[in-house]
N, C-alpha and C positions, 0 to 999 in steps of 0.2 A: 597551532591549529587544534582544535578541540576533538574529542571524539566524533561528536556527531556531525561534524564538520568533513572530518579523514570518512567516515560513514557515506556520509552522502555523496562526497565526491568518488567512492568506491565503489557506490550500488550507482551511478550515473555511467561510472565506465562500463562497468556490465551487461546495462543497459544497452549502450550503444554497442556492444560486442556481441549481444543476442542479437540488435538487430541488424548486423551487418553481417551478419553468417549467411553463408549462401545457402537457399531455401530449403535442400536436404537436410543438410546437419542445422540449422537452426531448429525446425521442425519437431527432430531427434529429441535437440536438447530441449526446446519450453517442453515437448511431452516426458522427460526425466522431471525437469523441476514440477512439472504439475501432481507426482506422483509423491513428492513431497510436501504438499499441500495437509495444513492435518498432522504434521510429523513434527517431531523435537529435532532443531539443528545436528545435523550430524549424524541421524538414525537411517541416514541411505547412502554408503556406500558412493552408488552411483550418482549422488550431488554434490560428494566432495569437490569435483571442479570448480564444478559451476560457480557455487558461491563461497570457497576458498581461497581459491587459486589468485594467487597476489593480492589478498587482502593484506594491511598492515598489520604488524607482528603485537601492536599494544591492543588490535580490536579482539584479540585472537584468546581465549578459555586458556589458562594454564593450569583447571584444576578438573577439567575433562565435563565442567557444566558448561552451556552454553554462557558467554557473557549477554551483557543488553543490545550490543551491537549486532553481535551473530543474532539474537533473535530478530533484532529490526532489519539486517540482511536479507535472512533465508525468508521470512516471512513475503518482506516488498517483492523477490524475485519469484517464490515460488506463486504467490498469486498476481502478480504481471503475467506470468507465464498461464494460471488459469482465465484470467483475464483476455488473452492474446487469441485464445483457443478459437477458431472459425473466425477472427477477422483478416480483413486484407491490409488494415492500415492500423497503422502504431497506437496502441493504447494507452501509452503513456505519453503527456503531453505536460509541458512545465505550465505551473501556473493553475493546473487544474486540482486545486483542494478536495481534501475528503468532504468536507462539509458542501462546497460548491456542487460538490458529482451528485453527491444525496439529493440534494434539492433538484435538482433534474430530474430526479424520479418519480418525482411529487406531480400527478397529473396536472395539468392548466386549471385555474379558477377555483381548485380546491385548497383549502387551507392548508398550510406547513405539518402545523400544530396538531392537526386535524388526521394525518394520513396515517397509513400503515408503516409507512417509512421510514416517519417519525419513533414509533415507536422501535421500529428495527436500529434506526440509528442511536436511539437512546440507550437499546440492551447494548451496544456497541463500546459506546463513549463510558456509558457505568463501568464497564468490565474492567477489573484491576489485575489477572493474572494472563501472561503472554497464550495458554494455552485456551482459555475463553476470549479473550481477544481476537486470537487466531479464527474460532467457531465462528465468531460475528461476524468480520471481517471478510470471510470465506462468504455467506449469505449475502452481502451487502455486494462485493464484487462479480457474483451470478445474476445479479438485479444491474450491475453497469454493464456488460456484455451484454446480456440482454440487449440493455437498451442502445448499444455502443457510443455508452457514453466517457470519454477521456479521462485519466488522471494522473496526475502527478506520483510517479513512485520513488523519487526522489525525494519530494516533501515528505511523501506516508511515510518513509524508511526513517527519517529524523524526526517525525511524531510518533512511532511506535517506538525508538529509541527513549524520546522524552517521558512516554507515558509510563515507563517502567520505574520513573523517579517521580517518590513522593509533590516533591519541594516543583516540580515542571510540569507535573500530569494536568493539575488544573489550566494551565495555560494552553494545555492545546486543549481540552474542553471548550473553554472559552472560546478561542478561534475555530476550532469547528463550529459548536453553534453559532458565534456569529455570522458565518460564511455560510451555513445553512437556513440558518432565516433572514439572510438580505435576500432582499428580491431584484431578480436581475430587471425586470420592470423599468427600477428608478435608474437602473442605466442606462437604457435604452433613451429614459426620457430624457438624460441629463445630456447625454449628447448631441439628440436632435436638434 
């Protein structure tokens, strides 16, 4: 199994551990992780649980910097948990791409190409350092709440893992914008 492979099936457990916690200490914790929003893995103390606690021992810094993992980790959980903040129903949803969720945000009838979102997603996808990544990201998922709109934190955790590597980063470029300029439109008509 590959890293981002042990990654994602790590931040999926978590997932479903946050959201099976009964609604006090769930609560507790997404408002810890949310405070880590913004922060370099491992700069709080009170999130070493959270996104620690039984991870695999090859995902894990042996040199006291975050490795790519821990950033694609802490990053997915602590903004899920921004993300989560006033809804009633799960924000993470498989299947729901970053590029997919962006285009939902793009008003009806207006152009992709065209919108402000575009551009927000572009400073996003351009960003090559996990802590400008982070800043994008953080804006982009205040725009999905907002709109409570779903996404996959699962996939994001394995796209911000890839994006940290030269030789992968273009690949998830690629598949964001292509998932943000399909229009969901020609699906609607292909099934009808």
């Amino acid at each position: 199994m590959t890293q981002r492979q042990q990654l994602q099936r790590y931040v999926a457990v978590r997932l479903h551990w946050l959201q099976t916690l009964p609604e006090h200490p769930r609560k507790a914790q997404l408002a810890d992780l949310r405070r880590g929003v913004g922060r370099t893995p491992g700069e709080l103390p009170e999130l070493w649980g959270a996104f620690l606690q039984d991870m695999p021992e090859e995902l894990q810094s042996t040199t006291g910097n975050p490795t790519p993992a821990e950033w694609a980790i802490y990053l997915a959980l602590t903004l899920y948990a921004l993300h989560q903040q006033g809804q009633t129903s799960p924000m993470h949803k498989e299947g729901e791409g970053l590029g997919k969720a962006a285009r939902q945000l793009v008003p009806p009838g207006q152009d992709p190409g065209e919108s402000s979102i575009q551009k927000r997603f572009n400073a996003l996808a351009t960003a090559t350092q996990m802590p400008e990544i982070s800043h994008h990201l953080r804006g982009m998922i205040q725009l999905l709440r907002a709109g409570g709109i779903t996404l996959d934190y699962v996939q994001l955790a394995g796209d911000l893992y890839d994006l940290q590597f030269p030789d992968a980063m273009p690949h998830v470029r690629l598949r964001w914008g292509q998932d943000f300029y399909h229009d969901p439109k020609e699906e609607n008509t292909e099934n009808a």
